[in-house]
PAKOL-852278 format. One line per field, with one value per residue (C-alpha): residue in three letters; chain; x, y, z. Coordinates in nm, 4 decimals, decimal comma, m for minus. Each point is the difference from the previous one (the first is absolute). Layout:
<atoms>
code (ALA  ...)
unit (A  ...)
xx (X  ...)
yy (Y  ...)
zz (Z  ...)
</atoms>
This chain:
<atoms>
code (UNK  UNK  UNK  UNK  UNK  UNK  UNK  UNK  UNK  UNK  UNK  UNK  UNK  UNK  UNK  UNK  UNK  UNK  UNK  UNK  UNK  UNK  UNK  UNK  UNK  UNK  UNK  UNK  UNK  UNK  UNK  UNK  UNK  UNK  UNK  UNK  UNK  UNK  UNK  UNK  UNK  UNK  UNK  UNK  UNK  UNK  UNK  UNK  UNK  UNK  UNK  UNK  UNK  UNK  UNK  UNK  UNK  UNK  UNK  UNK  UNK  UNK  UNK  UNK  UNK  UNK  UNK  UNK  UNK  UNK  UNK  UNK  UNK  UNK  UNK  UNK  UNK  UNK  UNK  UNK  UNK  UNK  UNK  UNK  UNK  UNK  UNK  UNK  UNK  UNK  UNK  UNK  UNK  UNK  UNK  UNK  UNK  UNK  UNK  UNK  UNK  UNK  UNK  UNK  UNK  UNK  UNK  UNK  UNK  UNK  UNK  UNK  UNK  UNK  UNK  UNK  UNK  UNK  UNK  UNK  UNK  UNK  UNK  UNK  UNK  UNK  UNK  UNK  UNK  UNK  UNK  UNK  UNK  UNK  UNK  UNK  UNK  UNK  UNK  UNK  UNK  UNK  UNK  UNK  UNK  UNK  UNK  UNK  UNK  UNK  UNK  UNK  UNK  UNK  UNK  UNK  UNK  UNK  UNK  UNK  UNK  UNK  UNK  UNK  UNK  UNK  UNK  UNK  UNK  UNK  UNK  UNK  UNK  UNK  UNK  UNK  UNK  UNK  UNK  UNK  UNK  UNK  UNK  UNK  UNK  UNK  UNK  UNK  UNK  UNK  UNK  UNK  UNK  UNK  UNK  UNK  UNK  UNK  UNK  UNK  UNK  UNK  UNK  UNK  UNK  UNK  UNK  UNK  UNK  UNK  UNK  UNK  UNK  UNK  UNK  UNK  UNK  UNK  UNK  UNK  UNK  UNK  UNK  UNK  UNK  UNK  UNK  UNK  UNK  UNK  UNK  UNK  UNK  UNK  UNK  UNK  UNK  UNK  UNK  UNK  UNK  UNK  UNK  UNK  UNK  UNK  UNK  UNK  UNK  UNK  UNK  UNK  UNK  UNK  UNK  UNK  UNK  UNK  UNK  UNK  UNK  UNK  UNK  UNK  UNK  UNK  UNK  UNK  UNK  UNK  UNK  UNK  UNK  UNK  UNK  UNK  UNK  UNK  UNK  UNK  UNK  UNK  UNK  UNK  UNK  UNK  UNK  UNK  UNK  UNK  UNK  UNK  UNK  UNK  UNK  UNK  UNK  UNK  UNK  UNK  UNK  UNK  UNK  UNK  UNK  UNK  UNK  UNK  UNK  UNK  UNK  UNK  UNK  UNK  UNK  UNK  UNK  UNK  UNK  UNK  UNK  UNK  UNK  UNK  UNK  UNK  UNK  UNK  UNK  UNK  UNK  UNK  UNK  UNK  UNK  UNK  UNK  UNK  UNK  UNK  UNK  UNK  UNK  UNK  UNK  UNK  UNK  UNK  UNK  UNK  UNK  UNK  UNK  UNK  UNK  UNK  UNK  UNK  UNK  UNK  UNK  UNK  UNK  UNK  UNK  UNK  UNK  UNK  UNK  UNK  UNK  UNK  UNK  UNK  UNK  UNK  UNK  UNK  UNK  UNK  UNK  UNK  UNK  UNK  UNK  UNK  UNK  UNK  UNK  UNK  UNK  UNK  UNK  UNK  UNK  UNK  UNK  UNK  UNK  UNK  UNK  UNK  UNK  UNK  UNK  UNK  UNK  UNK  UNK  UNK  UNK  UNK  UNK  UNK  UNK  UNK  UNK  UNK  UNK  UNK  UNK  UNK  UNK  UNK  UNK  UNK  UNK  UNK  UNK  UNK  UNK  UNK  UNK  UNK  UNK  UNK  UNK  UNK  UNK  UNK  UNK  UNK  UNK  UNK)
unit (A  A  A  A  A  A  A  A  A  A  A  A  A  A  A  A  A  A  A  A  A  A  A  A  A  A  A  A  A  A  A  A  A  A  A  A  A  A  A  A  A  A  A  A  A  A  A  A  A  A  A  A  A  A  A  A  A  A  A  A  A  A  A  A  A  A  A  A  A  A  A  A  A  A  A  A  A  A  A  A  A  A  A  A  A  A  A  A  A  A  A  A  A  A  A  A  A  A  A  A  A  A  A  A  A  A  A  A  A  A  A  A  A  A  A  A  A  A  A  A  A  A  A  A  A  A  A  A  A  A  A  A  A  A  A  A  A  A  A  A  A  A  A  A  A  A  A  A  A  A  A  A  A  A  A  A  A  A  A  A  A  A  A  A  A  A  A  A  A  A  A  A  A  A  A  A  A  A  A  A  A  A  A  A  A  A  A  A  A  A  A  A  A  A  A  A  A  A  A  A  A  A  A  A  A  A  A  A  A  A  A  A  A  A  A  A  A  A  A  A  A  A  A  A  A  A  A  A  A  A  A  A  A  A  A  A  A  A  A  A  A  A  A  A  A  A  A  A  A  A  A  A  A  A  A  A  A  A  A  A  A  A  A  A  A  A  A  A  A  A  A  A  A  A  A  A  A  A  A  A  A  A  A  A  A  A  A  A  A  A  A  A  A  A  A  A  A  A  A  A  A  A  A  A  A  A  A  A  A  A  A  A  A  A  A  A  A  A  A  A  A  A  A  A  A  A  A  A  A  A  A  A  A  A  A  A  A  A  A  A  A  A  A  A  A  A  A  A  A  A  A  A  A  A  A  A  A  A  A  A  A  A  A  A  A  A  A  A  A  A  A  A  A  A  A  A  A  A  A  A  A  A  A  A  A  A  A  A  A  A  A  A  A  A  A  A  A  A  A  A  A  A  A  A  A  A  A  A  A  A  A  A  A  A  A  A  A  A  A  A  A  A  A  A  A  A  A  A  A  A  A  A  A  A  A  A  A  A  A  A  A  A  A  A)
xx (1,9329  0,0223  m0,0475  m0,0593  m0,2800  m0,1387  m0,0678  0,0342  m0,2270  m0,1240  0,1064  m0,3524  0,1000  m0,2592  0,1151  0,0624  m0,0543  m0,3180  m0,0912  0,0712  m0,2455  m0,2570  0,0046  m0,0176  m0,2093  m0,2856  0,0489  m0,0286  m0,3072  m0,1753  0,1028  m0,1929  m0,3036  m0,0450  0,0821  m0,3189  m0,2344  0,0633  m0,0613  m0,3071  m0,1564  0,0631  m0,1208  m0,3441  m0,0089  m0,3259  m0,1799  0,2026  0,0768  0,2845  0,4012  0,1208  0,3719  0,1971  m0,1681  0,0485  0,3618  m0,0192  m0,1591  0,2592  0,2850  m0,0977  m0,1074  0,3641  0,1482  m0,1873  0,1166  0,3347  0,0279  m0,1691  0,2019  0,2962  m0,2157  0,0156  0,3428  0,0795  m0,1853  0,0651  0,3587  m0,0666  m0,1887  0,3099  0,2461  m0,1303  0,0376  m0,1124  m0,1487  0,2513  m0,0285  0,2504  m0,2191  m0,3008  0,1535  m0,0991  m0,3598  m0,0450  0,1281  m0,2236  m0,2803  0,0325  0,0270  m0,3301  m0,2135  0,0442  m0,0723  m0,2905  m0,0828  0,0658  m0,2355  m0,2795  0,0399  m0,0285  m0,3343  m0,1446  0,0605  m0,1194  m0,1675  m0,3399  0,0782  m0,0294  0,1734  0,3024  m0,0020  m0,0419  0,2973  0,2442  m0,0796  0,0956  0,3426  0,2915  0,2407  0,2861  0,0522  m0,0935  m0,3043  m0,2758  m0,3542  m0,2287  0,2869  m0,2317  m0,2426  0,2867  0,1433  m0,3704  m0,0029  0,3227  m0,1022  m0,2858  0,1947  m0,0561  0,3407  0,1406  m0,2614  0,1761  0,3240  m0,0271  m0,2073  0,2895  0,2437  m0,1926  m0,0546  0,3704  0,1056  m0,2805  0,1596  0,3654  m0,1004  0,1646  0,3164  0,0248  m0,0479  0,2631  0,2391  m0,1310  0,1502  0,3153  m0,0206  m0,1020  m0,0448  m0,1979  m0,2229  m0,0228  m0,1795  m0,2153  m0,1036  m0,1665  m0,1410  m0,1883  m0,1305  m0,1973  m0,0980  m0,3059  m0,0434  0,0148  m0,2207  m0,3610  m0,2752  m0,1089  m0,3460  0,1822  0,2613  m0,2847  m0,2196  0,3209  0,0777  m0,3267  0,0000  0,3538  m0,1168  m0,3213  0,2190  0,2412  m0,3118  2,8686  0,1679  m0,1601  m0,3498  0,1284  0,2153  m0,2935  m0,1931  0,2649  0,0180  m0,4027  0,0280  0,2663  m0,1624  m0,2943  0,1607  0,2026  m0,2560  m0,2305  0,2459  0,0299  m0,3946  0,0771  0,2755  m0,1183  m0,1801  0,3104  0,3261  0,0147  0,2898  m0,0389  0,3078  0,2000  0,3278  0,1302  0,3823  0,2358  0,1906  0,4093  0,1344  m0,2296  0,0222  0,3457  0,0103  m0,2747  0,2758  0,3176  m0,2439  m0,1219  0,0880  m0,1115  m0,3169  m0,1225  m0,3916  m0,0852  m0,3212  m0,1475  m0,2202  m0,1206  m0,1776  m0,3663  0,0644  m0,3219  0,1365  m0,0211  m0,3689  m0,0475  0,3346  m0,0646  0,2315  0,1431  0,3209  m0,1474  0,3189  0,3218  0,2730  0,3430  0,3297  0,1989  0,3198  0,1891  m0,2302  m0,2941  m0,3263  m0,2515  m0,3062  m0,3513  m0,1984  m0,3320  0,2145  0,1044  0,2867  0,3630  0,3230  0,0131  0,2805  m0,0035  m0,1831  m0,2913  m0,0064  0,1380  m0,2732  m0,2251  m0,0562  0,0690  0,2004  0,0758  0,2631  m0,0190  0,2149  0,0154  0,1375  0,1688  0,3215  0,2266  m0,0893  m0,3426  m0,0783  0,1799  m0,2815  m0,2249  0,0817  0,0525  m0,3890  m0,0542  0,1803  m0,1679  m0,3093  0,0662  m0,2097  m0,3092  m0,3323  m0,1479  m0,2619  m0,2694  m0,2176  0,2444  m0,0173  0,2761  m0,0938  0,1436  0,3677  m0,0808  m0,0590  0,1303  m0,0805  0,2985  m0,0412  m0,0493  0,3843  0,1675  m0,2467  0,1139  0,3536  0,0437  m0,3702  0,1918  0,3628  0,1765  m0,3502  m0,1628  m0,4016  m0,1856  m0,3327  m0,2759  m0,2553  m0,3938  m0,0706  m0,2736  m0,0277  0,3659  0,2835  0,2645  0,2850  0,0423  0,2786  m0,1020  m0,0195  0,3681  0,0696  m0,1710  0,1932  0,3277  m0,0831  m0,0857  0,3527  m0,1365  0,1487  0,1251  0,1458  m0,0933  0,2924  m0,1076  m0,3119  m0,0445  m0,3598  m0,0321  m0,3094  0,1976  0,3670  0,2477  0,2634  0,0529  m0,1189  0,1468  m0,0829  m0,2900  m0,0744  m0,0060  m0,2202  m0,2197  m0,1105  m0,0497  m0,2653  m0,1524  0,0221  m0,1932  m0,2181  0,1512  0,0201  0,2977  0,0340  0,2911  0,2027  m0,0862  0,3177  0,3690  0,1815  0,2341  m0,2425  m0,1414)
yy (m0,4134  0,3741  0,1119  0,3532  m0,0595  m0,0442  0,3468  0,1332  0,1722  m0,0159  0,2716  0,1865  m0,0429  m0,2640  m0,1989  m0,3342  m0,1585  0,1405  m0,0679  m0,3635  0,0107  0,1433  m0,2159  m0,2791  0,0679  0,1380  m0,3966  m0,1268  0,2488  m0,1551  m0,3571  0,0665  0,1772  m0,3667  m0,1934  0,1951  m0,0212  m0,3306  m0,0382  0,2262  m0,2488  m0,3248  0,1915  m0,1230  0,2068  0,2307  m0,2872  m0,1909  0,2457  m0,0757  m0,1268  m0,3184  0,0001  m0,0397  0,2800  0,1754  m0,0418  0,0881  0,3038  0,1271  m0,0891  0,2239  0,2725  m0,0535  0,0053  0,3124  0,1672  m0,0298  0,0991  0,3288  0,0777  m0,0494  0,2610  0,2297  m0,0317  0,1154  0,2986  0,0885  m0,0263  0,2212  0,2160  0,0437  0,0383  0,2400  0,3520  0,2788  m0,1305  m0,0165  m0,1191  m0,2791  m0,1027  m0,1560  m0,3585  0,1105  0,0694  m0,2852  m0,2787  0,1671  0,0499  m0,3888  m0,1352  0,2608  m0,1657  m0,3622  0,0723  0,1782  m0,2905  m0,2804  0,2025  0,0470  m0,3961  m0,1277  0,2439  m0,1521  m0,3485  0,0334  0,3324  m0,1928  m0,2759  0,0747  m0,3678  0,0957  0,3183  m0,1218  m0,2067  0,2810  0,2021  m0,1960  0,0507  m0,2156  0,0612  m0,2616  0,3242  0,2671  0,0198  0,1683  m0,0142  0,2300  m0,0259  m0,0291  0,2361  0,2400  m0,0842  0,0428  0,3666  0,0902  m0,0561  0,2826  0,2221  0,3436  0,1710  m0,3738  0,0557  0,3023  m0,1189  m0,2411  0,2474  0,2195  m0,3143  m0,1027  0,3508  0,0378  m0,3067  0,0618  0,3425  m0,1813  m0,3213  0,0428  0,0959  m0,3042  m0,1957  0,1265  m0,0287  m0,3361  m0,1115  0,0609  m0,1577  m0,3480  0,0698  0,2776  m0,2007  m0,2781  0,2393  0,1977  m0,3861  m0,0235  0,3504  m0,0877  m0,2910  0,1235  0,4015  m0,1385  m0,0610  0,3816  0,0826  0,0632  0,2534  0,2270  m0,2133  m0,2847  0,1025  0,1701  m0,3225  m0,1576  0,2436  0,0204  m0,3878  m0,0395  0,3124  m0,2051  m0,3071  0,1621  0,2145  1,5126  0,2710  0,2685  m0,1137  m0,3610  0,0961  0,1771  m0,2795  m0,2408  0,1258  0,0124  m0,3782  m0,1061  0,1507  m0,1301  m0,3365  0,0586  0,1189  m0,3149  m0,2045  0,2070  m0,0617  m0,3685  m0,0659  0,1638  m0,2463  m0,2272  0,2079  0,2467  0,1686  m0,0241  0,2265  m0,2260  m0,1229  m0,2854  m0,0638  m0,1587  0,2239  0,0230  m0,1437  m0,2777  m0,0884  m0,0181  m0,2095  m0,2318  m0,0486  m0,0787  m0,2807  m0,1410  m0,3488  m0,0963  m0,1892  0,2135  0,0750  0,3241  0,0567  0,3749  0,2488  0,3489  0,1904  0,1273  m0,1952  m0,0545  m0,3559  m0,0720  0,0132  m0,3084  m0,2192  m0,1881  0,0838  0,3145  m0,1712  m0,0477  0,0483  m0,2210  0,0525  m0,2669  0,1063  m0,1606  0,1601  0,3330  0,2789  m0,1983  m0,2051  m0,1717  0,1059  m0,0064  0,3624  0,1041  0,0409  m0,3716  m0,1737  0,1431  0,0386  0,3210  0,2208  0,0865  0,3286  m0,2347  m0,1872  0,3125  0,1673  m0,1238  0,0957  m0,3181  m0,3181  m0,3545  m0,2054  m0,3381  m0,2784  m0,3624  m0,2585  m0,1691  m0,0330  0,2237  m0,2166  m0,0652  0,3148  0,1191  m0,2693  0,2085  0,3693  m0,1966  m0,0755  0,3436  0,1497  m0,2526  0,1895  0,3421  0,1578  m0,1516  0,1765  0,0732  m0,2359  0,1995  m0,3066  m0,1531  m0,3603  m0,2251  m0,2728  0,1798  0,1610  0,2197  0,2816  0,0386  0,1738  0,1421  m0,2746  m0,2727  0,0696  m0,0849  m0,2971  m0,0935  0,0454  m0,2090  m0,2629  m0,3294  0,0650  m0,1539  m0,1448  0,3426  m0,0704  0,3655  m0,0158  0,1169  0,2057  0,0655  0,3537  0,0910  m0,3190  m0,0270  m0,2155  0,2616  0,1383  0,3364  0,2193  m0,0872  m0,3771  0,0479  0,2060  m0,2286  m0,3206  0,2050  0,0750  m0,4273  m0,0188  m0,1851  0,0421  0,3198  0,1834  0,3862  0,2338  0,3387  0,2328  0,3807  0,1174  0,3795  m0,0132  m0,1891  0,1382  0,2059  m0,3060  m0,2839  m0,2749  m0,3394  m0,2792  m0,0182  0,3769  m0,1215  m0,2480  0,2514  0,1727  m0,2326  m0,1699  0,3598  0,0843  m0,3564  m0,0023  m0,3396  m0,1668  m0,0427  m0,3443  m0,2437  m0,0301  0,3638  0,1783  0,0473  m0,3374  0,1532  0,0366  m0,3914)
zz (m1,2725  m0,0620  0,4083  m0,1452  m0,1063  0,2931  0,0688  m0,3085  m0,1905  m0,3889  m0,2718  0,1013  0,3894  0,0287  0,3449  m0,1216  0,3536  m0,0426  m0,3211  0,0620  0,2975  m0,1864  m0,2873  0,1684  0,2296  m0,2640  m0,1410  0,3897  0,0360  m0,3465  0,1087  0,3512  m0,2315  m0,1450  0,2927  0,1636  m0,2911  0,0377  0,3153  m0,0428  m0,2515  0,2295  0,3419  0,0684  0,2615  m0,0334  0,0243  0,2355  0,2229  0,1461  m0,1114  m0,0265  0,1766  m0,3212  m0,1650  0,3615  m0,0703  m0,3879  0,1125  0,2671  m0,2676  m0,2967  0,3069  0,1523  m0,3491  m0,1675  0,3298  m0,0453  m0,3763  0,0778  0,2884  m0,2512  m0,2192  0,2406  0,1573  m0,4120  0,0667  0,3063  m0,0913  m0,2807  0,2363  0,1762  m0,1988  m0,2769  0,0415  m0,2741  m0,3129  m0,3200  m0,3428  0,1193  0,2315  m0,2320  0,1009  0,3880  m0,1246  m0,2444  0,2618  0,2755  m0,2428  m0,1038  0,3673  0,0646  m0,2867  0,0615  0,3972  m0,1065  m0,2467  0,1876  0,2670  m0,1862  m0,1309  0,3399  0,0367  m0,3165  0,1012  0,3642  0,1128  m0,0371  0,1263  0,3984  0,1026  m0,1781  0,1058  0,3776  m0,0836  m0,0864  0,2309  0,2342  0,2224  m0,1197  0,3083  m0,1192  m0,2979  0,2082  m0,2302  0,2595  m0,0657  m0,2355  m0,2422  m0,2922  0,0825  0,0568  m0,3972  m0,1131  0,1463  m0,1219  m0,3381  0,0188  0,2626  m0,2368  0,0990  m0,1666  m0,2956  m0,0909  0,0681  m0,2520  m0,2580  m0,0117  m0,0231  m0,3027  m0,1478  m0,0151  m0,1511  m0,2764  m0,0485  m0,0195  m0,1946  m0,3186  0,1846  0,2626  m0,2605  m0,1794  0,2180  0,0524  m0,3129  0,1014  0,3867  m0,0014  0,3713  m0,0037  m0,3039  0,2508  0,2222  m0,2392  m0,1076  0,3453  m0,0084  m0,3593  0,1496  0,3385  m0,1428  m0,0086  0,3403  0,0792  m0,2301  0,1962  m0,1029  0,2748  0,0598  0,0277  0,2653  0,2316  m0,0054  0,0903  0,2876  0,1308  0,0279  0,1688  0,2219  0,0922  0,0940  0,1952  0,1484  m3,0771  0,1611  0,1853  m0,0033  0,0553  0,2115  0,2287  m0,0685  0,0797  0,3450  0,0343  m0,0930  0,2452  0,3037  m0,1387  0,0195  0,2983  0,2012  m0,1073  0,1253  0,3672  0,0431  m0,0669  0,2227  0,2452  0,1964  m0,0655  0,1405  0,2974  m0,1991  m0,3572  m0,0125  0,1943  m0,1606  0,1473  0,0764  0,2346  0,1919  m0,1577  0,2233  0,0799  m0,3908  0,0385  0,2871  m0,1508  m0,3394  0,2136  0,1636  m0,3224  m0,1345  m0,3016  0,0318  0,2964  m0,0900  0,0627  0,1878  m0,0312  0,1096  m0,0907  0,1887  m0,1232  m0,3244  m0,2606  m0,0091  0,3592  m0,0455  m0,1337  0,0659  0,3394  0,3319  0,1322  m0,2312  m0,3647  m0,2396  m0,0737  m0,2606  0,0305  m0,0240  m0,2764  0,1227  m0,2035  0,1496  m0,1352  m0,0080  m0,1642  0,0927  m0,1328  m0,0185  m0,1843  m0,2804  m0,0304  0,1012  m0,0352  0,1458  0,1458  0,2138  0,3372  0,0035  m0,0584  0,3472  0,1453  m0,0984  0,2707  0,4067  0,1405  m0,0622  0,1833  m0,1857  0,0073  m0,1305  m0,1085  0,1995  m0,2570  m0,1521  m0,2628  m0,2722  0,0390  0,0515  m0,2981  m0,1911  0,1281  m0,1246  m0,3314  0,0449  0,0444  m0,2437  m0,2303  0,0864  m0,1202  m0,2456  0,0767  0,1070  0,3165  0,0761  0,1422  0,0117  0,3209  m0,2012  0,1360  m0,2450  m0,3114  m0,0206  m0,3095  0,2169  0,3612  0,2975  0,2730  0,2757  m0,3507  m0,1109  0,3085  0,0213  m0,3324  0,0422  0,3171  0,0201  m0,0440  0,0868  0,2801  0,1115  0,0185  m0,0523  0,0668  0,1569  m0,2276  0,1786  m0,1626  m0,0718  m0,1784  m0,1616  m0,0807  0,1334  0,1009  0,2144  0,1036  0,1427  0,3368  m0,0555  m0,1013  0,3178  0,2353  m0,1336  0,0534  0,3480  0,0701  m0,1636  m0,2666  m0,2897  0,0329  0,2950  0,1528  m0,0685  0,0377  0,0646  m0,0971  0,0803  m0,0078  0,2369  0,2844  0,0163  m0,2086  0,0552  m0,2638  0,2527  0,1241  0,2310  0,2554  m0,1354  m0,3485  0,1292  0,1801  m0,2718  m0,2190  0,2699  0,0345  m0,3770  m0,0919  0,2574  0,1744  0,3582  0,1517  m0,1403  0,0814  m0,3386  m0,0311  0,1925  m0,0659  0,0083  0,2282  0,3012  m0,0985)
</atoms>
C-alpha cells in the first residue's frame, strides 16, 4: 500500500482522506434515506400510537447511525475550517470538498424533515436523549432549526452563488482529477437540496421557530465562499466541541515513551479532547487503532480502513495501551488479520455481522475473535451487537485477554501512568467501582 497517500492530497489539493469520507458517506447518507422511507411506509404509528420494541430499536439505529456520518461531515469542515488560511486559486479543492460535505448535510437534513416533521411520534422519538452516544435530547428539533437559521441561509447562498459563477472551471479541472470528479459527483447529485425559494424557506422558519417556541473576481469570491463555508461549519459544531480550534496531540515526550513501550499487537486506545466524534462514540474512551509493529498501525478512521503511521495515534490527547495475552505467533496471526483488512470502508452503520466495512473497535475484534480461545463479548447498542473501546479496556483490566500496560490521560496527570495509578484513572475516566479484578495485579 502506498502510506503516502494517506495524507496526501489530489493534483487540485483535494484532501483525499476527506474525499473518501465524503463519498462514502453521501452513499451511507442515501442508504439511511431508504432505510427510513422504508420504515416510514411500514410505521403504523399515527394510528397506533405508539412503537413496537423492534421498530424502537430500528429507530435508535438509523438515529445513532445518521449521527455519526454527519459528525464525520463536520469534523471535514471543521478541519478545513482550521486549516485554511487566505483564499487562492489552489485552494478550489478546500471549497469543493467543504461545499460537498455542506450539501449532503443539508440534504440528508432536509430528508429526515420530509420523512418525519409531520409525523409527531417520530419526531418524539428523535428527540429523545440517547446517553450510551452522548446524543442529548431536542437533537432533532435542534437539526430542524439549523436548516432555516438565516445567517446559515446565506452561508450557503453565497456557497452556491460561487460555485455557479466557477462551474465551467471545477468542472474542468474535474476532468483531469478523478478525485476531485468523485466529489463534484456528490455535489451534482444533492444541489437540489439547497435550492429553496424565499416563500418556501420562511414557511419553513416560521414553523421550526413555532416548534422550538477565475482570478481576481474568483479569487474574491473564493474567499467569500470559504468563510461562507467555514463559518457554516463553526455554527454547527458549536454545540458539539468547547474548542473547535483545539488540535489534539500527545505531548513529545510522552509519544516517545508510548513507542519504546510498544509491542506489536498492543491496541491502541485514544482520546481527544473536545472531538466532534466523541459526540456520538460511547465512553469517555471511544477510539482504538493496533500497532502492527515498524512505527505503525492499522486502524479504521472515517476515511476507511488503512495502515497508517504514527502521527496518526499520536495525534490524539490521551492513550491507554493495552496488549494481548497471547503468544509471538499467534499474535503475529492476528496483525495478518488486520492487515488483511486494509482498504476497506468505514462502516458508519456499526454492523458486526458483515466484514465489508469495519469500524475501529471491529478490526481488532476481527484480528484476534477466535484465536487462542479468545470469544469477545458482543454488547447491544442501538440495535446492534458490538464492542467498543471501552469493552476492550474493561476486559484488559479483568486480565482477560489482554493485559493494562500503560495510561496517559491529559486531564489526570502529565506522567505516562502505571500500576494502581494506571488503574485509577481508568476507574475515574470510565466511570467504574472499585471492582475486584479491576486493580494492578501487583497489589492482588
Amino acid at each position: 500500500m502506498d502510506k503516502d497517500s494517506v495524507k496526501s492530497v489530489s493534483p487540485t489539493g483535494v484532501d483525499l482522506a476527506g474525499a473518501r469520507t465524503v463519498v462514502a458517506v453521501a452513499q451511507h447518507m442515501q442508504e439511511l434515506r431508504e432505510a427510513a422511507t422504508h420504515l416510514q411506509s411500514i410505521f403504523d404509528t399515527r394510528e397506533r400510537g405508539y412503537f413496537t420494541p423492534s421498530e424502537d430499536e430500528q429507530v435508535a439505529h438509523l438515529w445513532v447511525s445518521y449521527h455519526g456520518s454527519r459528525s464525520a461531515l463536520l469534523e471535514i469542515v471543521q478541519v478545513i475550517r482550521q486549516e485554511v488560511g487566505k483564499a487562492s486559486r489552489e485552494q478550489i479543492g478546500e471549497f469543493v470538498l467543504a461545499y460537498a460535505a455542506t450539501l449532503t448535510l443539508v440534504d440528508a437534513a432536509r430528508s429526515l424533515r420530509d420523512l418525519f416533521g409531520k409525523n409527531d411520534l417520530v419526531r418524539r422519538k428523535l428527540n429523545e436523549a440517547f446517553d450510551d452516544f452522548r446524543i442529548s435530547a431536542g437533537s432533532f428539533d435542534r437539526i430542524q432549526l439549523s436548516l432555516t437559521d438565516p445567517g446559515n441561509a446565506l452561508q450557503i447562498q453565497q456557497a452556491n452563488h460561487f460555485y455557479e459563477q466557477n462551474r465551467d472551471y471545477i468542472e474542468q479541472l474535474a476532468t483531469e482529477d478523478e478525485t476531485l470528479d468523485a466529489v463534484v459527483d456528490v455535489i451534482h447529485g444533492r444541489r437540489d437540496a439547497t435550492a429553496i425559494g424565499k416563500r418556501k424557506y420562511l414557511r419553513a422558519r416560521v414553523r421550526e421557530l413555532g416548534r422550538a417556541t477565475r482570478d481576481r473576481v474568483l479569487l474574491g469570491s473564493l474567499s467569500k465562499a470559504l468563510y461562507a463555508i467555514q463559518e457554516l461549519g463553526g455554527r454547527a459544531v458549536s454545540h458539539l466541541s468547547t474548542s473547535p480550534d483545539h488540535v489534539p496531540s500527545l505531548p513529545p515526550e510522552i509519544a516517545q515513551q508510548v513507542l519504546e513501550l510498544l509491542r506489536p499487537g498492543d491496541v491502541l486506545v485514544t482520546r481527544k479532547e473536545h472531538a466532534i466524534t466523541n459526540y456520538f462514540l460511547p465512553g469517555y474512551w471511544p477510539h482504538v487503532a493496533m500497532y502492527v509493529g515498524d512505527s505503525e498501525v492499522v486502524e479504521s478512521m472515517k476515511d476507511g480502513v488503512l495502515e497508517r503511521e504514527m502521527d496518526s495515534p499520536f495525534g490524539n490527547d490521551s492513550v491507554a495501551i493495552i496488549r494481548p495475552i497471547l503468544d509471538e505467533e499467534t499474535i503475529q496471526m492476528a496483525i495478518k488479520r488486520a492487515r488483511s483488512h486494509v482498504g476497506k470502508p468505514y462502516d458508519f452503520d456499526f454492523d458486526f455481522t458483515r466484514a465489508d466495512r469495519l469500524v475501529c473497535t471491529e478490526v481488532v475484534y476481527r484480528s484476534y475473535e477466535g484465536l487462542a480461545g479468545m470469544a469477545f463479548p458482543l454488547v447491544r447498542r442501538a440495535g446492534r451487537e458490538t464492542v467498543s473501546a471501552e469493552d476492550l479496556l474493561q476486559l484488559a483490566m479483568q486480565q482477560k485477554y489482554f493485559d493494562v500496560v500503560a495510561v496517559f490521560c491529559c486531564e489526570h496527570s502529565d506522567e505516562l501512568l502505571h500500576g494502581d495509578a494506571m488503574y485509577e484513572v481508568l476507574r475515574e475516566t470510565m466511570g467504574l467501582a472499585d471492582e475486584t479484578g479491576m486493580t494492578s495485579p501487583e497489589t492482588k
